[in-house]
C-alpha positions in Angstrom: 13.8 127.0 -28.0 11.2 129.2 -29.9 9.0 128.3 -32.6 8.7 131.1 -35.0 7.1 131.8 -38.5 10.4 130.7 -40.1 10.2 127.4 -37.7 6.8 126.8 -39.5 8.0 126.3 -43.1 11.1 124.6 -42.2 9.2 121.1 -42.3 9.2 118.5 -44.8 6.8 119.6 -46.7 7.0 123.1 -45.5 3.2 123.0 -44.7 3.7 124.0 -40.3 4.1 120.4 -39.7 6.9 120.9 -37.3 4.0 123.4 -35.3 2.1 121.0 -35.5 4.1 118.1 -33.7 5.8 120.6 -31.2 2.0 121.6 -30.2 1.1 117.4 -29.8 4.2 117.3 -27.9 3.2 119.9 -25.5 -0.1 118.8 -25.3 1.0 115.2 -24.0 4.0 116.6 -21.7 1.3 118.4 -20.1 -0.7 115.3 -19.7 2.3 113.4 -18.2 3.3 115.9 -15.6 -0.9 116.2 -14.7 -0.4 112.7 -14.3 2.7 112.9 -12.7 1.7 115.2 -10.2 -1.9 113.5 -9.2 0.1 110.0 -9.3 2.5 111.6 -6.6 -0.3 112.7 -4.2 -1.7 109.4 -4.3 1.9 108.2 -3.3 2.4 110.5 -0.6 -1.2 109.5 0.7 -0.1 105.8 0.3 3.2 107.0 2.9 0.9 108.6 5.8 -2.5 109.8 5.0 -1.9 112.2 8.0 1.5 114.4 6.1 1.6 116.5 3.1 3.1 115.2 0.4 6.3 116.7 1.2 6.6 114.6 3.9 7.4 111.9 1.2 9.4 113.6 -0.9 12.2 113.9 2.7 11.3 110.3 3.0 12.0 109.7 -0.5 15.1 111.4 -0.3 16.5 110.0 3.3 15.8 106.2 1.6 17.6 107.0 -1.3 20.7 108.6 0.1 20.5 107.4 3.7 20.9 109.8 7.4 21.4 113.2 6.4 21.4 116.6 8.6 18.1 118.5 8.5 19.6 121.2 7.1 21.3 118.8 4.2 18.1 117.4 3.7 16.2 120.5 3.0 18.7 121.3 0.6 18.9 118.8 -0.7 14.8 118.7 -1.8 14.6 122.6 -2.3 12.6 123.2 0.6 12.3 125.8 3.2 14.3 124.8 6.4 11.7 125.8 8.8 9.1 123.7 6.8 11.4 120.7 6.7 11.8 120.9 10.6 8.0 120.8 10.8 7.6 118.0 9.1 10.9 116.3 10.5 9.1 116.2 14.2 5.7 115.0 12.6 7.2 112.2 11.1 9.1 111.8 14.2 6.1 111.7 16.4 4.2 109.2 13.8 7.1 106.6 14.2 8.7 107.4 10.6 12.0 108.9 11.6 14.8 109.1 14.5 17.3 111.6 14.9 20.7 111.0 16.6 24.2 112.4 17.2 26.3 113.1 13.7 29.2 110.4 14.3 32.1 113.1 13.5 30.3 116.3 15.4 28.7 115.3 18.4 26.7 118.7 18.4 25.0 118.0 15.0 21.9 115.7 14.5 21.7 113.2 11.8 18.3 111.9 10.7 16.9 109.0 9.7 14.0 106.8 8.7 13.3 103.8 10.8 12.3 100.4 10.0 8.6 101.7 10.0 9.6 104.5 8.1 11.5 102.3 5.6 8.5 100.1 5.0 6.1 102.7 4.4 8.6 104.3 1.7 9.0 101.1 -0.3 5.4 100.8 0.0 4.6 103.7 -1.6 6.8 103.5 -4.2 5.7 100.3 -5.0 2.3 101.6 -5.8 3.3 104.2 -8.1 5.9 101.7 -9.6 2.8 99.3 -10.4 0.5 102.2 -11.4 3.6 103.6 -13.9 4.4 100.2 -15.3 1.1 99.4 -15.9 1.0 101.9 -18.5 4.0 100.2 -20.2 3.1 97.0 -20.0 2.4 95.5 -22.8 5.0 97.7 -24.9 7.6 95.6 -26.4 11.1 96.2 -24.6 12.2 98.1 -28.1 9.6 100.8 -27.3 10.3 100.5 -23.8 14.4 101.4 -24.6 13.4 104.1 -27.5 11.0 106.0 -24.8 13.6 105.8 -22.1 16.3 107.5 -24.8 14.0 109.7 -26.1 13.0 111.3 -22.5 16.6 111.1 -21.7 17.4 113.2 -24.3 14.6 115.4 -23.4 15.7 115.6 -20.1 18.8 116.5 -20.8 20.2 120.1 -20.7 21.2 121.8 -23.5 23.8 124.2 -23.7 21.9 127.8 -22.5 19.0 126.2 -20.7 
């Protein structure tokens, strides 16, 4: 979507507020992915202080969906394969996950996290849960449904995105 001069008018009063709000918007998206993005370091720190962040975002992934094949996995997360090995054998060698035989192909290896591995996922996420719904906290559960619908709308693709 594009704002243009004809965008400008087109509000109620036909004085740019349209502009206007689109610019606020922007402004606070910004702030939220800022947020986002520092609020997910702090996560990945909370996981092992000792792996990038992407380390959690595998971990993440392998507690949501359960064992997966490396190569699945880095699919799965958009990451490089060679970069998702790396990190698979240094979460390996800090405890955090096993590989084993894939039950159908006895040539493929399935990975997964271990109990260790488990705890220090739901760990994390219970920080950033607790640092998230903090900011919600004392919304009523009205604005808590009509921020929810309005991001899901947001977050929903349009027809040519």
């Amino acid at each position: 979507m594009s704002i243009s001069a004809e965008d400008d008018a087109s509000g109620p009063a036909g004085d740019g507020t349209r502009r206007e709000a689109e610019l606020a918007l922007g402004v606070e998206i910004n702030a939220l992915l800022s947020a986002s993005r520092a609020l997910t370091e702090r996560t990945a720190a909370a996981f092992h202080p000792d792996l990038q962040p992407a380390a959690f975002h595998l971990a993440r992934w392998l507690y949501a969906y359960g064992p997966a094949q490396p190569s699945a996995l880095a699919d799965a997360v958009a990451m490089d394969r060679s970069s998702t090995s790396n990190l698979i054998g240094r979460m390996k060698a800090l405890g955090l996950v096993e590989s084993s035989r894939h039950p159908a192909d006895r040539r493929a290896v399935m990975v997964s996290l271990t109990d260790a591995g488990v705890a220090r996922v739901v760990e994390a996420l219970d920080l950033r849960g607790t640092t998230f719904f903090a900011r919600t906290r004392d919304w009523s559960v009205d604005d808590v449904h009509l921020f929810t619908a309005l991001l899901h709308s947001f977050n929903t693709p349009r027809e040519g995105d």
